[in-house]
N, C-alpha and C positions, 0 to 999 in steps of 0.2 A: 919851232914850238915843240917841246916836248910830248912824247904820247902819252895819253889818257891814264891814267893809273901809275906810272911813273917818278910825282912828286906826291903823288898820294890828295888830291884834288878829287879824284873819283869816287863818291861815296859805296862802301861795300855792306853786303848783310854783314850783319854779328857773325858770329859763330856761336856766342849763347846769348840772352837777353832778361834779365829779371829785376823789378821793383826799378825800369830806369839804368838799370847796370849793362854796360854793353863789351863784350869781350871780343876787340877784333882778331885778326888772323894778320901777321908780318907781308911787308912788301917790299920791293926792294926798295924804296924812297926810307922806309920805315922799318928796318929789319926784327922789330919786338911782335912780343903779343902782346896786346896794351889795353887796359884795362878802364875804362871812361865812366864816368857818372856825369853827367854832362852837367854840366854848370858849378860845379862841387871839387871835380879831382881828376887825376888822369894817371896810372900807375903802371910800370912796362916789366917786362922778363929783362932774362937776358938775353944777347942778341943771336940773332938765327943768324948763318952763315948762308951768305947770298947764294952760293950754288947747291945749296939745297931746298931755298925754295921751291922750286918746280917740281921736283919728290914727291914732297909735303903738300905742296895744291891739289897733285891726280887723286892721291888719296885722301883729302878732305879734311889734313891737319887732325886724323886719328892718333891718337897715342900709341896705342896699339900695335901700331902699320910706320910710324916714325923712325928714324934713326936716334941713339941715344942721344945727341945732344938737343937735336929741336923735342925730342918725348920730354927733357928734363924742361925745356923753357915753357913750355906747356900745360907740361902739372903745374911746374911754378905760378906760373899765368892763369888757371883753375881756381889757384888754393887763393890768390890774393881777390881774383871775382867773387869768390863764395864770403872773404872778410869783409868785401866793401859790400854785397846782399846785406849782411846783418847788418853793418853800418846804416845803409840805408833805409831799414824798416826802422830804425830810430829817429829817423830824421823826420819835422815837418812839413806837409807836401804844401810845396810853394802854391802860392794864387797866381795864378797865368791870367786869368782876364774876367772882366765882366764882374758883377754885382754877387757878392756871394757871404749874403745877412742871412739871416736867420727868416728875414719875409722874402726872402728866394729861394731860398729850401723850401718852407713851407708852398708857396707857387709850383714848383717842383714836383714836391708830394700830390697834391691834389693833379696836378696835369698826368702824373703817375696812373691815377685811382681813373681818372677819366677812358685813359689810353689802355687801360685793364678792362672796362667796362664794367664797375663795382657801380653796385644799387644805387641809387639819386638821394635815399635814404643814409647810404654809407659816405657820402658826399658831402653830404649838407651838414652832418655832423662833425666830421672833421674839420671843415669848413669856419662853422660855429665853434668849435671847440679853440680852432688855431686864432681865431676874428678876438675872441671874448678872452681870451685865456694867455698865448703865446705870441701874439705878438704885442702888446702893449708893454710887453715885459721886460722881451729882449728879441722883439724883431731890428733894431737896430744893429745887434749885437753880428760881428764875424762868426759864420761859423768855425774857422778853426779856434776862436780862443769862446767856444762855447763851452761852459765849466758846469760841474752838479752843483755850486750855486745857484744858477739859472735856473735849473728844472726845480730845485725845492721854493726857489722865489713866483717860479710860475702855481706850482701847487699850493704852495701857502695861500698865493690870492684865488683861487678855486676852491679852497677850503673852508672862504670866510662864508659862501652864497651854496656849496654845494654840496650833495648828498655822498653816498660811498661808493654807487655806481656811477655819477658824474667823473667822479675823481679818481677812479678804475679808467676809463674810456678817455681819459685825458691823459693819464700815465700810458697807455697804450700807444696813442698820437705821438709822443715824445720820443718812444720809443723806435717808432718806425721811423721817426726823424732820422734820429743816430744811424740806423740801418743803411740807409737812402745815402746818408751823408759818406759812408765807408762805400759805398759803392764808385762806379767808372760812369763821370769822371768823379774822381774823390778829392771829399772836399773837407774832410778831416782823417786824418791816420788814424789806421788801423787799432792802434796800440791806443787809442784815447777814448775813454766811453763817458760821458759828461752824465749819463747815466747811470754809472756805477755806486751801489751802495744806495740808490733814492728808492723810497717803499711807496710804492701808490695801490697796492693789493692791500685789502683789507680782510685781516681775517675773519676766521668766522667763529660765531656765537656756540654752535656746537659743532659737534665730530660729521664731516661728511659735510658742511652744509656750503655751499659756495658764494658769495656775495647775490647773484643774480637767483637765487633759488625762491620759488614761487611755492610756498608753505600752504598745506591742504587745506588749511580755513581760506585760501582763495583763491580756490580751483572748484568747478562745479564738483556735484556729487553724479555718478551713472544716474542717481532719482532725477537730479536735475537738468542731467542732458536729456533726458526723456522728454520731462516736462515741458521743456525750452522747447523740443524738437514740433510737440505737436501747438503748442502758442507761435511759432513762427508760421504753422502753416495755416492755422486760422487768419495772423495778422495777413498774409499774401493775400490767401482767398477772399476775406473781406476787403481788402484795399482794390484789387481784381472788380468787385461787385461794382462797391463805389464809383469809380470810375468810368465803368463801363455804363452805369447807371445817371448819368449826370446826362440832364434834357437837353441842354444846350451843347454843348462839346463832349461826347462820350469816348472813351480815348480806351482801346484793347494794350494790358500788358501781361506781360507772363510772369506771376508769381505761384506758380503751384511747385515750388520747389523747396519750401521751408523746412521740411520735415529730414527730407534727403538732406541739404547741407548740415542741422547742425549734427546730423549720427556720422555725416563724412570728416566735418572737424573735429568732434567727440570720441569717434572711434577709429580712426585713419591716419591722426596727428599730421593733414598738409597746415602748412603756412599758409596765414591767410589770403595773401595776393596771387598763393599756387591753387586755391580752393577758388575763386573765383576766375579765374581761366581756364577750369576745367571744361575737356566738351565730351562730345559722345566719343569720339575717338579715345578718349582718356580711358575707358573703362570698355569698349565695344573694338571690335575690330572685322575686316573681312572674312568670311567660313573659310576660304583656301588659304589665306594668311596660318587662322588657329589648326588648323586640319594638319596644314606643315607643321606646327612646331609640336602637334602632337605626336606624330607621326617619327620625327625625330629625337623626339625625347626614350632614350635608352634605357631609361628607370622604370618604365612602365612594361609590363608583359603585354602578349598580343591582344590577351582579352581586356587586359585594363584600358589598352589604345581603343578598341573598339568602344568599349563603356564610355568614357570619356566621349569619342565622338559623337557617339547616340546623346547623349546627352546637354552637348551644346544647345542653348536657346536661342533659336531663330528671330531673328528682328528685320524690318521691312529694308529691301534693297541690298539683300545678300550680306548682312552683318550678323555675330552673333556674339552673346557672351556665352565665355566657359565657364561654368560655376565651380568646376574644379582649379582652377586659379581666378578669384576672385582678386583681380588685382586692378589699379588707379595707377594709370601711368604720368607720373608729374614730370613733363619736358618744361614749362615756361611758367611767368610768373607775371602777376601786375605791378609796374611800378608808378610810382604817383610823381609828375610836378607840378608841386603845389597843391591844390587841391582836385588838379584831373587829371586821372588816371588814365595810360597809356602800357602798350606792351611793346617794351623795347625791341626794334630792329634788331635782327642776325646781326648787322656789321655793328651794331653798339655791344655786342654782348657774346660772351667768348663760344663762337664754335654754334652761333645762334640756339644756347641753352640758358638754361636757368642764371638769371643774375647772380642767384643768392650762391648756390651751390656749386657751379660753373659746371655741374652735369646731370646725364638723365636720370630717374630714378620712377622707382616703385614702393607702394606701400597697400595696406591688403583692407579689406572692409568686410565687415563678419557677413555670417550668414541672412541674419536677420534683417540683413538691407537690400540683397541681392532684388529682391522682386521691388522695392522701391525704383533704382535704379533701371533694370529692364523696364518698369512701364514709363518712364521718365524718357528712356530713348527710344523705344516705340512711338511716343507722341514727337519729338523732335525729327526724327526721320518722315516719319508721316507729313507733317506737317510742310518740312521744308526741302523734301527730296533729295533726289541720293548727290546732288551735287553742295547745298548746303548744309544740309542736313548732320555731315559727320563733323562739321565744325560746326557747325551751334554751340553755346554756352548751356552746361547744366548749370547756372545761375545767372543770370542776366539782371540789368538792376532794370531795363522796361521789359520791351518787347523786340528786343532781338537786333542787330546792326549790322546788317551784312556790306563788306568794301570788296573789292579784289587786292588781294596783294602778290606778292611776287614767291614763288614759291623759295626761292632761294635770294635771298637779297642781294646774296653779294654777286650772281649773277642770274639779272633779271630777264635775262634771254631763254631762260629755260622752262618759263611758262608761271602762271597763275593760280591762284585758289581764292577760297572764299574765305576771311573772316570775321569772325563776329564779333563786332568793337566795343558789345554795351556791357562795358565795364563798370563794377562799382568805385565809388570812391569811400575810405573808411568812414568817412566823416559822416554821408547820406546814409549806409547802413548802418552806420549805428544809430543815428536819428530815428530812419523809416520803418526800419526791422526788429533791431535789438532790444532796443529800450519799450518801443509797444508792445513785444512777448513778451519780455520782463516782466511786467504788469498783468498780464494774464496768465504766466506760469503759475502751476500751485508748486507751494514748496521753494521759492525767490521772493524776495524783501525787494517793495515796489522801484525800488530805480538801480542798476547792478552794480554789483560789488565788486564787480570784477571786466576786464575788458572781454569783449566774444573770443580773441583771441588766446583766451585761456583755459579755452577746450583741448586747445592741442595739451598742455599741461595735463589736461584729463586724459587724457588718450596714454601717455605716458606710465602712469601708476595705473589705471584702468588694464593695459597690456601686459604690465610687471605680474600684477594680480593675477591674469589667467593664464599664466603661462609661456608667454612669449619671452624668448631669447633676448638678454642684454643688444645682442647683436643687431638682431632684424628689430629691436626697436629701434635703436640708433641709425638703421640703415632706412625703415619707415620715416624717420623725420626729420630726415637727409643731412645727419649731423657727421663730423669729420673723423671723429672719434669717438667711441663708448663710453671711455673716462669724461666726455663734457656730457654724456645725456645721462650719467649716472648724478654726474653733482648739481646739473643743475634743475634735474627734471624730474629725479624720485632718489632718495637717502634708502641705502639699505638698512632696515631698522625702522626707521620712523613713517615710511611709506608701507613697508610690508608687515607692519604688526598685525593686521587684524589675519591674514595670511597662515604667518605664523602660529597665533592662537588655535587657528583650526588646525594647521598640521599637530600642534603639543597636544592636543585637547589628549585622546587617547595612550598620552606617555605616560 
């Protein structure tokens, strides 16, 4: 029997490898340097002189370090690898196996969105979009002979039943198809975009304005986030009495918080499902915690360090705020299925952070609320002691849920903490909350014009207006970049006219 590598039976690495191209190294069964695209072609040098292979092996078939005649079969054997690369990125990548429609992409995608750990929210609508829209169309269809006929035939029927933001968020789905599709394993080339030349952005009416932009006839006004703020804390407090006043089952919940949420979503711009997850911990923290990062902070002189510590507000069980950074820490978020709402486990959600943003952030709350807040977490600390205490909700839709969870999910051996499950659902706040301040606000038209969720919209021009940086507003309402909180959250021009007028007034 001949030895191992001898007729050339014995598989070797490449020597290079690209798109499927594989450039071996000569042996003596085989004395070229040969050139393979496996299934397609197979191309050689000319031949290397068998007693100089062993030369040529020590040092690793360098050109460089070769003798003239194998350095010349070598370039040769380079220059026809690098013809049959481009060859090959023209070429369609064969189907190897298994189901590969257009309803297995789209399975694909969404298994994708899952295994990222994207909102329930960002799911369901993909979901819906692909169910109602893409596959009735052409989920039968091969993705490689997937063509821009297809995506304008899906759009067309999306056009006949839907609006401009529909059919925006459906050219988007399309779009990360094709992405998906170009990816490993690829399941269409590179060189083919089925999406090329199809318009599903719709422009806009004037300068600056972006499809999704929320136009100031409906967004509250600062009069009306006031209004709203103190009608939500009537509605708590009377719902509070009610209840607790009923002879036969009297039932304690905690709604003295009405007035604090909406000046936190009015002047703070969190997302709604990061507003109600907030706890004490969000805005309160340990005195040795703040003390240190006082301490460390290099921008401050000695006397300003000391100012600042003197001035921390004490709260019960060794916590305080520092009014010199009045800041809301937004680590997590609620997400809803269906209609009950739930806060995603660490291992569903990347790096156990925020669904939406996939990291931690901050955003700041003016002066005028600080003593709201402090007496807000005085009574939660009080109340539920230093152990559940710093996890309590500053918005709770009863009376508080305390479970043990794991402090770290992904490993549940490292101990426990408390948290507080009583989450709202959008559907019961706006029912029990929203809609009965509505009615009692002065200055709102009795049923709302607008969703609660459109404070944060307030927060946005409310913050343009005084002052606050493009930046830290974009970085307050944890957007990815300035250029999306400029178009779709305040128009320069049409948001800061009344601004402008006061700076021209004296020109």
């Amino acid at each position: 029997m001949p030895a191992k590598g001898s007729t050339g039976t014995t598989r070797r690495a490449p020597l290079r490898s690209d798109r499927g191209v594989k450039l071996y190294a000569p042996t003596a069964a085989k004395p070229h340097f040969r050139v393979v695209a496996k299934g397609q072609v197979e191309r050689t040098s000319a031949p290397v002189a068998r007693d100089l292979l062993g030369a040529a092996e020590k040092v690793k078939f360098a050109v460089d370090r070769l003798d003239p005649a194998t350095a010349r079969a070598r370039r040769e054997a380079d220059e026809l690898f690098d013809q049959m690369v481009r060859w090959s990125k023209h070429q369609p990548t064969p189907v190897k196996r298994g189901d590969r429609t257009m309803n297995a992409l789209c399975d694909r995608r969404l298994a994708e969105l899952h295994d990222k750990g994207r909102a329930m929210t960002t799911i369901d609508q993909n979901e819906s979009l692909m169910r109602l829209y893409v596959r009735p169309v052409m989920g039968h269809v091969d993705v490689a002979e997937w063509t821009c006929e297809h995506s304008l035939a899906v759009l067309a029927r999306a056009r006949r039943t839907c609006g401009a933001e529909r059919i925006a968020d459906l050219g988007k789905v399309l779009r990360s198809l094709v992405t998906l599709a170009h990816r490993k394993p690829m399941w269409l080339s590179r060189d083919e975009d089925p999406m090329e030349g199809v318009e599903f952005r719709v422009t806009s009416s004037s300068q600056g304005e972006s499809v999704h932009y929320v136009p100031a006839k409906e967004r509250p006004s600062t009069d009306q986030v006031g209004t709203l703020a103190v009608a939500m804390q009537e509605v708590g407090l009377s719902t509070m009495k009610y209840l607790a006043s009923r002879p036969k089952q009297p039932v304690k919940i905690d709604r003295e918080w009405g007035l604090l949420l909406s000046h936190v979503m009015g002047h703070s711009g969190p997302r709604f499902g990061e507003a109600i997850s907030l706890t004490v911990l969000s805005v309160a923290r340990p005195r040795e915690e703040l003390e240190l990062a006082i301490d460390e902070d290099h921008t401050l002189s000695a006397a300003a360090r000391t100012e600042r510590q003197r001035a921390l507000i004490e709260l019960p069980h060794g916590y305080t705020v520092d009014p010199g950074r009045r800041l809301i820490w937004i680590t997590e978020t609620v997400e809803w299925e269906g209609s009950k709402p739930h806060l995603a486990p660490a291992a569903q959600r990347a790096s156990g952070k925020s669904p939406k943003s996939k990291k931690d952030r901050w955003t700041i709350y003016p002066q005028s609320v600080l003593e709201t807040i402090v007496a807000r977490c005085e009574y939660l600390l009080e109340r539920f002691g230093p152990e559940k205490g710093p996890h309590a909700l500053l918005f709770p839709a009863s009376d508080h849920c305390f479970v043990k969870v794991p402090v770290d999910s992904k490993k549940p051996s490292r101990g426990q903490r408390w948290q507080d499950q009583d989450w709202w659902s959008r559907s019961n706040f706006t029912r029990t909350m929203y809609q009965k301040a509505v009615v009692r606000a002065e200055g709102w038209p009795d049923s709302p014009p607008f969703p609660f969720e459109n404070l944060r919209h307030h927060f946005a021009t409310w913050a343009k207006r005084h002052g606050y940086s493009d930046e830290l507003i974009s970085h307050c309402m944890g957007h990815a970049t300035v250029d999306y909180t400029q178009r779709r959250y305040y128009r320069t021009g049409a948001d800061t006219i009344p601004q402008g007028m006061a700076a021209s007034a004296h020109l």
